[in-house]
N, C-alpha and C positions, 0 to 999 in steps of 0.2 A: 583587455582584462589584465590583471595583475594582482600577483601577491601581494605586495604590499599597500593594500589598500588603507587608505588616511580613514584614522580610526580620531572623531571628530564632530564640530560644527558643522559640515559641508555635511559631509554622512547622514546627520540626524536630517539635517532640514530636505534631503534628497528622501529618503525613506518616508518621512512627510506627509511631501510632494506627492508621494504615488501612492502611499495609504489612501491619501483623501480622493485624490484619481481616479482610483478604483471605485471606491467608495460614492463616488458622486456618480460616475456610468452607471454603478447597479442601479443606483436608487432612479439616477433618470432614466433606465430603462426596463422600471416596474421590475425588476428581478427579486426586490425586497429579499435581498441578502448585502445591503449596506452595513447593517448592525454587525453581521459576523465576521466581513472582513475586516473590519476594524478591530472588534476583537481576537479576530483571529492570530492578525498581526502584531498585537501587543503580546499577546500569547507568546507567539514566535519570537519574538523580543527577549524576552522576561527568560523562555526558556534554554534560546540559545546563550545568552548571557551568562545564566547558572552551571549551564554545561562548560562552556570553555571555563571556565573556573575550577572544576572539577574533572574535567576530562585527563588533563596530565594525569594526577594522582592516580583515576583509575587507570591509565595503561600501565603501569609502573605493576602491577598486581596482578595476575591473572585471574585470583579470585573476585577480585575487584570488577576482574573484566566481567567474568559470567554474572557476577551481581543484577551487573550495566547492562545488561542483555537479555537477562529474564526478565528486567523495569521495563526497555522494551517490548519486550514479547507482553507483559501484563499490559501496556498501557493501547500495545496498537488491538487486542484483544479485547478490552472493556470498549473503545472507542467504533469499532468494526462490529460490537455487540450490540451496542445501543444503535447503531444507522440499521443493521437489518431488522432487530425488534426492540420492544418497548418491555417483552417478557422474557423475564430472568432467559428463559430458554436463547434465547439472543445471543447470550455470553457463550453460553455452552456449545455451538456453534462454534462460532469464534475463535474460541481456544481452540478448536482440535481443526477446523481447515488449516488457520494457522501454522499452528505446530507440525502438519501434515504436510503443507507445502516445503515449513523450511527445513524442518530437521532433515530429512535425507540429504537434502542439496547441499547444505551446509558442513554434514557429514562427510560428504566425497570430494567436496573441495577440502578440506581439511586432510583427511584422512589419504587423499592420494598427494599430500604435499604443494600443491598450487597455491594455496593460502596459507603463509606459515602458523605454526599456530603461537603466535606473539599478539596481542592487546591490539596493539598500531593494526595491522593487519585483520584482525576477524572484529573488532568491532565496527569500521565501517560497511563489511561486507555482510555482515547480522543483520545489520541496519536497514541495508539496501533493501534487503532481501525479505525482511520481517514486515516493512516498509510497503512494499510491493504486494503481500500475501493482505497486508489489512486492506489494501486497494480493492482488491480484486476478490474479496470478501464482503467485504461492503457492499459492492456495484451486483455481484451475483444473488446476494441474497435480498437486497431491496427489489430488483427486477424481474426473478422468480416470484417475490409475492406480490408484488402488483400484477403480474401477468395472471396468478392464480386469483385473484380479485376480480379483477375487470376481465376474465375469460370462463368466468367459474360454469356458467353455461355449455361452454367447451367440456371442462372438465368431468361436466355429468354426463354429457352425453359417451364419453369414455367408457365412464362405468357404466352407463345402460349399455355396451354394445360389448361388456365383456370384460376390459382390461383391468387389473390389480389397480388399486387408488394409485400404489406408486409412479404405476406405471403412467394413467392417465393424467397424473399431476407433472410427469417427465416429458408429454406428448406438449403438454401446454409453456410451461415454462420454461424449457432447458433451451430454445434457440436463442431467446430471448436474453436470458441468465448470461450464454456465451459471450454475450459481448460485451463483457466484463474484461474479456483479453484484446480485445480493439485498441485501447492504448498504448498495450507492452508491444504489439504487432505490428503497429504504426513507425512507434519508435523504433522497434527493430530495425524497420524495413528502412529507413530513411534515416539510421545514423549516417554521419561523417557526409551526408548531401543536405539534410534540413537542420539536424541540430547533434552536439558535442558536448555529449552526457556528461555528467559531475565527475566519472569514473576518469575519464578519459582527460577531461582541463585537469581535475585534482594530481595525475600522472606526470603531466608536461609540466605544471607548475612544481611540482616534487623534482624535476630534473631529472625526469625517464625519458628516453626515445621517442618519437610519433610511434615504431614498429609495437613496441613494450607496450606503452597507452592503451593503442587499438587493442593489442592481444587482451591486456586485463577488463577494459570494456566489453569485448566482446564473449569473454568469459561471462560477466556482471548478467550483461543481457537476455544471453542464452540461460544462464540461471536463474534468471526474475520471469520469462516466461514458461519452465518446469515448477516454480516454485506457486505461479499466478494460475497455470492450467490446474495443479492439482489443488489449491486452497477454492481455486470455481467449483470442481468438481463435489466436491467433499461440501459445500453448503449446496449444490443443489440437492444432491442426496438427502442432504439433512430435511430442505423444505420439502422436497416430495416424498418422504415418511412421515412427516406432518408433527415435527418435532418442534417446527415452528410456524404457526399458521397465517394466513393476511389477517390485518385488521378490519373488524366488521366494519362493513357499509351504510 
């Protein structure tokens, strides 16, 4: 890997290559999610493009930065709103596991000085971090309503034997809901033996230390699983008051 990647002919026809790659697996293995990696990817194109064009500018600005940040926070919020539901209630959700995972974490990395507080510095780590909560919001709150869907039989018998609806709807979907943090926990568990997170190559290619590297990854990670536990938590709650319901059958 390297910086200096040829930005180019070669580049495009290699991106291509593995659009259509991808694209041709889904499709040849019935996944019928061909159409969106391709859109997906042009997406991802189109937006990182805009962004390095614009990124200087906003670091240069602090207020700039927080702008850049709450686009963020609004965009991975509408997106994490519409995968868990189809009603408005979705969003509202959303926004506040969100905002509940990241704002603390963000806060005390800032606040006890480990992340200066400069543009360069807290926009990638907003990022991550914002990034991570729409994850982990997403996967708890689609999984808690399918669980209360296809176990609603469960759920009743809960309340025939006594328990608060909340509680009967936490019996059913909250183990389920958990493993929404199976990916942050994986990665965890298997940095620097399986794989050498962004935090960590972005470091060394920056001309930091391997020691510095590890140290700021390991910060990142141990932060995206506080930020990913508590953004779970706060949408199961949400689905088991029934703020958000499954979709009829």
């Amino acid at each position: 890997m390297t910086s200096n990647l040829p930005i180019g002919p070669l580049l495009a026809t290699v991106l291509l290559a593995l659009v259509a790659y991808a694209a041709l697996v889904a499709y040849a293995g019935g996944l019928g999610l061909h159409r969106q990696i391709v859109t997906a990817s042009l997406r991802a194109a189109l937006q990182l493009a805009a962004v390095s064009m614009i990124i200087a500018v906003v670091l240069r600005s602090g207020a700039l930065t927080a702008v850049f940040v709450t686009l963020m926070y609004v965009v991975a919020a509408v997106t994490a709103g519409r995968r868990v539901s189809r009603e408005r209630a979705g969003h509202r959700v959303a926004f506040t596991a969100i905002a509940a995972g990241v704002a603390p974490v963000l806060a005390l990395l800032l606040l006890s000085g480990l992340v200066p507080l400069r543009g360069i510095t807290v926009l990638p780590i907003a990022g991550i971090l914002t990034g991570g909560a729409m994850t982990a919001t997403s996967l708890a709150g689609r999984r808690a309503l399918d669980e209360l869907r296809t176990r609603h039989g469960e759920y009743e018998a809960g309340l025939a034997l006594g328990l608060l609806p909340r509680d009967a709807a936490l019996e059913v979907c909250r183990p389920s809901a958990a493993q929404a943090l199976v990916p942050a926990l994986d990665q965890t568990r298997t940095v620097g033996l399986v794989t050498l997170p962004g935090a960590f190559v972005g470091m060394l290619l920056g001309g930091a230390g391997p020691v510095q590297a590890g140290a700021v990854q390991l910060l990142v990670l141990i932060g995206l699983l506080a930020v990913q536990a508590t953004a779970t938590i706060v949408t199961i709650e949400f689905v088991a008051a029934g703020v958000v319901r499954p979709a009829a059958r």
